[in-house]
C-alpha positions as CSV (number, residue, x, y, z in Angstrom):
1,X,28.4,-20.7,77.3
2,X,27.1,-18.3,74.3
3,X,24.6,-19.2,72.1
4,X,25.4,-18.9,68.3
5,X,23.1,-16.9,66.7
6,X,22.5,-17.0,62.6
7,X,24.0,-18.8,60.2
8,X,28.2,-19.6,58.9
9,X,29.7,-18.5,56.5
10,X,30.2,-22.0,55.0
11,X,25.6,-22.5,55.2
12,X,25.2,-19.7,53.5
13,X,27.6,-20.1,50.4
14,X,25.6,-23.3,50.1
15,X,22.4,-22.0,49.4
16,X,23.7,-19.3,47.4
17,X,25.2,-22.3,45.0
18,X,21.7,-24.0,44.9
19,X,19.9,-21.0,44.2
20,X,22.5,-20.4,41.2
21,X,22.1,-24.3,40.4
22,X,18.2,-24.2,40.1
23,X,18.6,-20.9,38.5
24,X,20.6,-22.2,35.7
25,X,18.5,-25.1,34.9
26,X,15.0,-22.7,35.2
27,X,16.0,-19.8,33.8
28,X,16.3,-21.4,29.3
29,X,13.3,-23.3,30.2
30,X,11.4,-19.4,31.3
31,X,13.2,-17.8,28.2
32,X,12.0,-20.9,25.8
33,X,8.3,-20.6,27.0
34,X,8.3,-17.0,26.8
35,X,9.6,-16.9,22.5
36,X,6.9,-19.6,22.1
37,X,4.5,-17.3,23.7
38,X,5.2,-14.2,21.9
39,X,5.4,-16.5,18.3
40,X,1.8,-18.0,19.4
41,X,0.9,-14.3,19.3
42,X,2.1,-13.4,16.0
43,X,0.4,-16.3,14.5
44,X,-2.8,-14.8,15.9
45,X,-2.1,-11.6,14.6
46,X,-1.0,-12.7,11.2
47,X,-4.8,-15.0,11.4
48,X,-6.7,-11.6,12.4
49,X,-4.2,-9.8,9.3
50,X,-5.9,-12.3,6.8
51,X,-9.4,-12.3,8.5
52,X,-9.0,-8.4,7.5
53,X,-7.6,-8.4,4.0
54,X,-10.1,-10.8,2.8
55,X,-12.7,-8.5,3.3
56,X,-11.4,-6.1,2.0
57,X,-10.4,-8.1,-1.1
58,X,-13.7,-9.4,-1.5
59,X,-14.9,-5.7,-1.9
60,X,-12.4,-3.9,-3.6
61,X,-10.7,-6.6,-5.3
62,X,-7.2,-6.1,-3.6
63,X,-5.7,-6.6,-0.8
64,X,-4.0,-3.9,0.7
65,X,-0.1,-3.2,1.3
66,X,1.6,-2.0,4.5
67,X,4.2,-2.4,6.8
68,X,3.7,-1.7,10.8
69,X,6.2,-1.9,12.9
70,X,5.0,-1.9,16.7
71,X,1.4,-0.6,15.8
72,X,-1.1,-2.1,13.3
73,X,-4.3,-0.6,12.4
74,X,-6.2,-2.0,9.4
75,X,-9.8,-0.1,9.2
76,X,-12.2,-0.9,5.7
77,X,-15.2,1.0,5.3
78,X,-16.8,-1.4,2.2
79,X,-20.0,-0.1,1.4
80,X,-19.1,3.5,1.8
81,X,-21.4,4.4,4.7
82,X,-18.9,5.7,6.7
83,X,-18.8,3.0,9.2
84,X,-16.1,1.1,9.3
85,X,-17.0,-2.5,8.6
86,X,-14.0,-3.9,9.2
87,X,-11.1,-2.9,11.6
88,X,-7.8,-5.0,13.7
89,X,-5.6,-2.7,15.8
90,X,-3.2,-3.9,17.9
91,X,0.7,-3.4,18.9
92,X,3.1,-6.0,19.6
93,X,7.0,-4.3,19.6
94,X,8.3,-8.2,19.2
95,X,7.4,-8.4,15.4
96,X,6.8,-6.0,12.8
97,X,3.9,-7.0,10.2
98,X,3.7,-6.9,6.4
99,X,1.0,-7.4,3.5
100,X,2.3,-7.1,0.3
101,X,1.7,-9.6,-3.2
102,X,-1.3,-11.1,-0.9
103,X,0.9,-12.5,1.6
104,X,1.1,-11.4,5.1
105,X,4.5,-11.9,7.1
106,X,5.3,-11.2,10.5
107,X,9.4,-10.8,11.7
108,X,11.1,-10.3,14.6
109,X,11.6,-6.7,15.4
110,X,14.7,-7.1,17.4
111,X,17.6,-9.0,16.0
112,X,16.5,-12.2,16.6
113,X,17.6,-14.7,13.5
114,X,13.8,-16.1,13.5
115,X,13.1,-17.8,10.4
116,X,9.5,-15.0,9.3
117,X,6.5,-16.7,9.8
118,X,3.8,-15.9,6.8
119,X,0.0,-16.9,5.7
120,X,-0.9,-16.7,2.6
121,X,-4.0,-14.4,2.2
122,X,-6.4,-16.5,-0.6
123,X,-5.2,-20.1,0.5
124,X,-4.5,-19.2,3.8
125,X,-1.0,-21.8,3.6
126,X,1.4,-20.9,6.6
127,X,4.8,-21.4,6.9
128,X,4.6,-22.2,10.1
């Protein structure tokens, strides 16, 4: 008598259809943890945008106006040592970042349908 060696046809379209199970139930729960994650991130960005702008503002009286898209580098020099005094630089291709009328906004980059999120620069009031 032969001794069957490996597994049958039938064993291994089983695991196949619990691998594709679990993989259907993990996989929206991965992609939901992974927006939040990148929207946790523009928040801090928009936070450090703000930290930025109001000293700036407090110097020069104004805030600046810009839009980034991937990379944002805000530098100040405010007593005009040439030192910068103040300075944020970072790049995030998720969201692209504006100033403009004192009121920072971050959106999505991509064509996601993302409601902007936005801080406002004196009060510091979020939309989010």
């Amino acid at each position: 008598m032969r001794k069957r060696k490996g597994f049958t046809l039938m064993e291994l379209i089983i695991v196949v259809i619990i691998i594709a199970i679990l993989a259907a139930v993990g996989l929206p729960q991965f992609f939901k943890a992974a927006g939040k994650a990148k929207e946790s991130r523009a928040k801090n960005n928009l936070g450090e945008i703000r930290r930025v702008e109001l000293a700036v503002q407090s110097v020069t009286g104004a805030w600046t106006t810009f839009v980034a898209t991937n990379t944002v580098a805000l530098v100040a020099d405010l007593d005009g040592d040439a030192i910068n005094d103040v300075s944020i630089s970072f790049y995030d291709a998720d969201y692209q970042y504006a100033v403009a009328a004192g009121v920072a906004t971050a959106t999505t980059a991509g064509a996601g349908l993302i409601t902007p999120l936005t801080v406002n620069l004196t009060s510091g009031v979020t939309n989010w």
